[in-house]
C-alpha positions in Angstrom: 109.5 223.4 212.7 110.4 223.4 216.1 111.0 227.8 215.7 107.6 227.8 214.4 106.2 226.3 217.2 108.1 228.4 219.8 106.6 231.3 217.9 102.9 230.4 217.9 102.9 229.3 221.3 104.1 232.7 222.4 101.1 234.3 220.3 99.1 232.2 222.0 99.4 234.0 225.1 98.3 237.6 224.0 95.4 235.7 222.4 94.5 234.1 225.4 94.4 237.1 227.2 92.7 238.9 225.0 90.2 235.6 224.7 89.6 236.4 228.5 89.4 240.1 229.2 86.1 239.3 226.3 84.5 236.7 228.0 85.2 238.4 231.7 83.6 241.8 230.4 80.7 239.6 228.4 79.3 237.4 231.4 79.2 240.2 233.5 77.4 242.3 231.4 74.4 240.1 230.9 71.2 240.7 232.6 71.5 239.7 236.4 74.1 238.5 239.0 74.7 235.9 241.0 73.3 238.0 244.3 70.2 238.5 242.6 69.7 234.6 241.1 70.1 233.7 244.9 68.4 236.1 246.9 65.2 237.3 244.8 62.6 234.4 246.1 64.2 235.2 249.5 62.0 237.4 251.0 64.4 238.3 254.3 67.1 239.3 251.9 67.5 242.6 253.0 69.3 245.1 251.1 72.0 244.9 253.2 72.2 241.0 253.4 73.0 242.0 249.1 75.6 244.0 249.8 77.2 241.6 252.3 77.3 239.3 249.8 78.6 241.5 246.9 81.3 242.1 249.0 82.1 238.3 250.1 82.2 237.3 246.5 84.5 240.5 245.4 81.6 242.3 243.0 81.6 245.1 244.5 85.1 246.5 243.3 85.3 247.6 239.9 85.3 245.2 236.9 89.0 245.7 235.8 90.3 245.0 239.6 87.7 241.1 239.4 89.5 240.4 236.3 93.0 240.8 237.9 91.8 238.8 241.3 91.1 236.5 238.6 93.7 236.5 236.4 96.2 236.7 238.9 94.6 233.2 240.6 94.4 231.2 237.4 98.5 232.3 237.0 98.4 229.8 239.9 96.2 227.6 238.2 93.4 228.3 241.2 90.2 228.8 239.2 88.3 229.9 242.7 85.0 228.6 244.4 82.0 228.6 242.6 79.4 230.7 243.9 77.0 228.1 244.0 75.1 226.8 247.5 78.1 223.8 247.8 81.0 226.9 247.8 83.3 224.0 246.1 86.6 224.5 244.1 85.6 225.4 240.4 89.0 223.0 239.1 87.0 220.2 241.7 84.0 220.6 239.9 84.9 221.0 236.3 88.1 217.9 236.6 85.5 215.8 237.8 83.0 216.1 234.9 85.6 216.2 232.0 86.5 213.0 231.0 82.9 212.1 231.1 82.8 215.1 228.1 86.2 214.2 226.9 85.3 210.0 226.4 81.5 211.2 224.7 83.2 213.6 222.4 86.7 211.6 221.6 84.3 208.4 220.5 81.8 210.8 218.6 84.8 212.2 216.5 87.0 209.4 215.9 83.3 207.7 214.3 82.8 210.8 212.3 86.4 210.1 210.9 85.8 206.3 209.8 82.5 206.9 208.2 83.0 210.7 206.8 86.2 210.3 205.2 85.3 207.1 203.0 82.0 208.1 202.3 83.2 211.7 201.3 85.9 209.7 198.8 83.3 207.4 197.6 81.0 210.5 197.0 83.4 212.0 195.0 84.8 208.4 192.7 80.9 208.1 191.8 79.9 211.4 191.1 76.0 211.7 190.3 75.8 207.9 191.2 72.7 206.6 192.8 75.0 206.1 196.2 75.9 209.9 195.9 72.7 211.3 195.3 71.6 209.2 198.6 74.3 210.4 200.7 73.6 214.0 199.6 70.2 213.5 201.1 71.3 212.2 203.9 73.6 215.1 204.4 70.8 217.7 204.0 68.7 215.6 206.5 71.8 216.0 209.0 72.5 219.9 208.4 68.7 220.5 208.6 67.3 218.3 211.6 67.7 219.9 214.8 69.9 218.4 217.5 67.6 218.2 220.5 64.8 217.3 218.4 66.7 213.9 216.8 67.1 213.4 220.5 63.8 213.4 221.9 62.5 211.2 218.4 65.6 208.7 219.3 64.8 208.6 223.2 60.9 207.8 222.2 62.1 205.2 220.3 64.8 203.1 221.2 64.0 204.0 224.9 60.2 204.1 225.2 58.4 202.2 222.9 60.9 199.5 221.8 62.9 199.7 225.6 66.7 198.8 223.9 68.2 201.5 225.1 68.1 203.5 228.1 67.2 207.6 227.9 69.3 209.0 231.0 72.3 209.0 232.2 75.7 206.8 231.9 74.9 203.5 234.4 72.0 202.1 235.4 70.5 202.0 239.1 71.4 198.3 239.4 75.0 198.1 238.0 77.0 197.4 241.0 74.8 193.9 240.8 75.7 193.3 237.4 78.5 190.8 236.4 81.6 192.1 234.6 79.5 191.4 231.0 76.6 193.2 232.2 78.5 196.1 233.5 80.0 196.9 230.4 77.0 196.3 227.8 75.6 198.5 230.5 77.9 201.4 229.9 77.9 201.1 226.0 74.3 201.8 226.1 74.0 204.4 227.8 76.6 206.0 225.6 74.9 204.8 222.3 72.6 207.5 221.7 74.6 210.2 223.3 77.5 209.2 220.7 75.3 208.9 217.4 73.7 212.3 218.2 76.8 213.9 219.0 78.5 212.3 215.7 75.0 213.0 213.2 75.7 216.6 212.2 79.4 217.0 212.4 79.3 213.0 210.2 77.2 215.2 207.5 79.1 218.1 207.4 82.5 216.9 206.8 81.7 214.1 204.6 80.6 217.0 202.2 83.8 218.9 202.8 85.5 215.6 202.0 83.2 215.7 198.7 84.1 218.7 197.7 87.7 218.9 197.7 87.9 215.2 196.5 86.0 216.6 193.6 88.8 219.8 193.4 91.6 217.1 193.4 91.1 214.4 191.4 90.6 217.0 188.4 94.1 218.0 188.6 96.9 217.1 185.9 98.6 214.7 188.3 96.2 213.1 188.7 95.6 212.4 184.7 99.4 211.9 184.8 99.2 209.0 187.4 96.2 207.5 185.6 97.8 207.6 182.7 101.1 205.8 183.9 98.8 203.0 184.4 98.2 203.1 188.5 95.0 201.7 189.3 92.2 203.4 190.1 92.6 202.5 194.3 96.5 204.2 194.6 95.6 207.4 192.5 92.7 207.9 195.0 94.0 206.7 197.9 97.6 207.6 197.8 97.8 210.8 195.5 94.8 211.9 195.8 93.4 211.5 199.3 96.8 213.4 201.4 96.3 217.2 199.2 92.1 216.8 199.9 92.6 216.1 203.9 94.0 219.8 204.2 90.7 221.1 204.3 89.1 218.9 206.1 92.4 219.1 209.0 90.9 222.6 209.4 87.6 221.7 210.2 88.9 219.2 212.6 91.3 221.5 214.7 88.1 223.7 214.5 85.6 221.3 216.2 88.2 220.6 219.2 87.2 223.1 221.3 83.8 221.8 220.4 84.5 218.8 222.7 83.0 220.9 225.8 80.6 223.0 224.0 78.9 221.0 221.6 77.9 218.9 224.5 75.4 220.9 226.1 72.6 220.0 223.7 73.0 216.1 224.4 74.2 216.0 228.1 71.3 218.4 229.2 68.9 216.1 227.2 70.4 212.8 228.4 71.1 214.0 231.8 74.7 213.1 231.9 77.0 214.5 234.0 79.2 216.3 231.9 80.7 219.4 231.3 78.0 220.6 229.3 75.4 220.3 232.0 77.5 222.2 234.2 78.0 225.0 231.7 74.7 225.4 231.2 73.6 225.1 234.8 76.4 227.3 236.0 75.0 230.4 233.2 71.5 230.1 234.8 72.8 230.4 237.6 74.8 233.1 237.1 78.0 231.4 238.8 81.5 233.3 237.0 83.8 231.4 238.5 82.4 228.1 236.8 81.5 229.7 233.6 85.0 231.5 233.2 87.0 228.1 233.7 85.0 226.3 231.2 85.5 228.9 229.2 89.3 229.0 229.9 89.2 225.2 228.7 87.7 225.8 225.7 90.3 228.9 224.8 93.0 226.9 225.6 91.1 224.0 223.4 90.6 226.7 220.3 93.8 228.0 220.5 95.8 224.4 220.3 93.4 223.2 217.8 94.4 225.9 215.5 97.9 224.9 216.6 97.7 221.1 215.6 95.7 222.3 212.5 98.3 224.1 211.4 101.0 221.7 212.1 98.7 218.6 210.0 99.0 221.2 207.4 103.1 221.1 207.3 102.8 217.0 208.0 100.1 216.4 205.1 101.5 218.9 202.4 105.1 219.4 202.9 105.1 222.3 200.4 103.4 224.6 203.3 106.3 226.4 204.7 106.2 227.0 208.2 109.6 229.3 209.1 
């Protein structure tokens, strides 16, 4: 185990690289700059004032020697200024909007675990049941309902008509004058929403991967063979069965790591929270690299060890996988 790990670490690198010189070439490639984002309702921006500022902000050389000013800063871990109005760091920006991302998307997943595993097994133990046949419609509901229209539906709702929750942001304009009690009810629901919209789709999809291989499994012969030494029905699921489905399901879940930043820019541009997929999305409008190539750096890095830990839950859960 611990060769394989050397290994795929060291092909993460030409992967990372190669994840980079993509996104480097991509951004700038797309229609407009940064120059022209802050300069075209500027009326005394003079050709030359554009050219000063291509220079200050290195776009004038070629594309291959931007990638290496780059590249050979982030070697130092120095993700440079953003080119935005404030001029901050990029790492500033980005470290200081990431656990708000991290917390939303770490709650969101770990729900999607205790409700999508069991209700995949149970889906699968009670095949064409009543309780199946519901949860298949509620999984067709989740795959076909769009994201930021749930949202809006779920804002009127619990936020404007009935006035439970609140619609905007993560602490209300009074908290500091809140006891300890009131603080903390006050962060929970401002995260409610947020959470359940983040968990809906990815709660639908894997519960149906957990279906389906549960279905695959408990039609094998050991599985007749421990029914048929007498086990009950609980330990043939939930011990035999249950470890050999998971491995599909541990792929889907390395998979949606690096969906912890970008998955977010639906709900935190809706919500208005201060995340990291507000800044994302603001930062591509604005046409700021530096910000968009060190959230995209996080979410390589993020893709890449998820495919890692995926691979290792494979070894863990199924120890016939060999991993020299």
């Amino acid at each position: 185990m611990g060769f394989y790990l050397i290994r795929r670490l060291a092909l993460m690198i030409p992967l990372f690289i190669g994840i980079t010189i993509i996104s480097f070439s991509v951004i700038h490639l797309a229609p407009g700059s940064p120059i022209d984002m802050a300069t075209d309702l500027n009326p005394k921006a003079t050709a030359e004032v554009k050219e000063r500022m291509r220079a200050l902000y290195g776009l004038d050389k070629p594309l291959h020697i931007q990638y290496w000013n780059w590249l050979s800063r982030l070697l130092v871990l120095d993700f440079g200024n953003s080119f935005s109005q404030d001029g901050r760091k990029v790492a500033d920006k980005i470290f200081e909007r990431l656990p708000v991302t991290i917390s939303i998307n770490v709650i969101s997943l770990l729900l999607i675990l205790l409700v999508a595993i069991p209700l995949g097994v149970l889906s699968a133990t009670h095949k064409n049941s009543l309780f199946d046949k519901a949860t298949t419609v509620f999984v067709f509901v989740g795959f076909a309902v769009p994201t930021f229209w749930l949202a809006l539906l779920l804002m009127i709702l619990f936020g404007v008509h009935l006035g439970w929750l609140p619609i905007s942001g993560l602490k209300s304009l009074n908290y500091e004058y809140l006891p300890a009690s009131g603080q903390l009810w006050d962060r929970v629901s401002h995260l409610i929403l947020p959470v359940l919209l983040s968990a809906f789709g990815g709660l639908a999809g894997l519960s149906r991967y957990m279906r389906s291989t549960m279905l695959e499994v408990i039609r094998q012969d050991y599985i007749t063979t421990a029914k048929a030494k007498g086990l009950s029905n609980r330990v043939v699921v939930f011990k035999h069965a249950l470890r050999n489905a998971l491995l599909p399901v541990i792929t889907v879940l390395g998979l949606s790591i690096p969906g912890l930043i970008g998955g977010s820019v639906i709900f935190e541009t809706i919500f208005a929270i201060p995340g990291m997929g507000q800044l994302f999305y603001a930062s591509v409008m604005a046409r700021d690299y530096p910000t968009i190539m060190g959230i995209l750096v996080i979410g390589a890095v993020l893709t890449l060890f998820g495919n890692l830990i995926a691979d290792v839950s494979y070894a863990l859960a199924d120890p016939r996988i060999q991993t020299a």
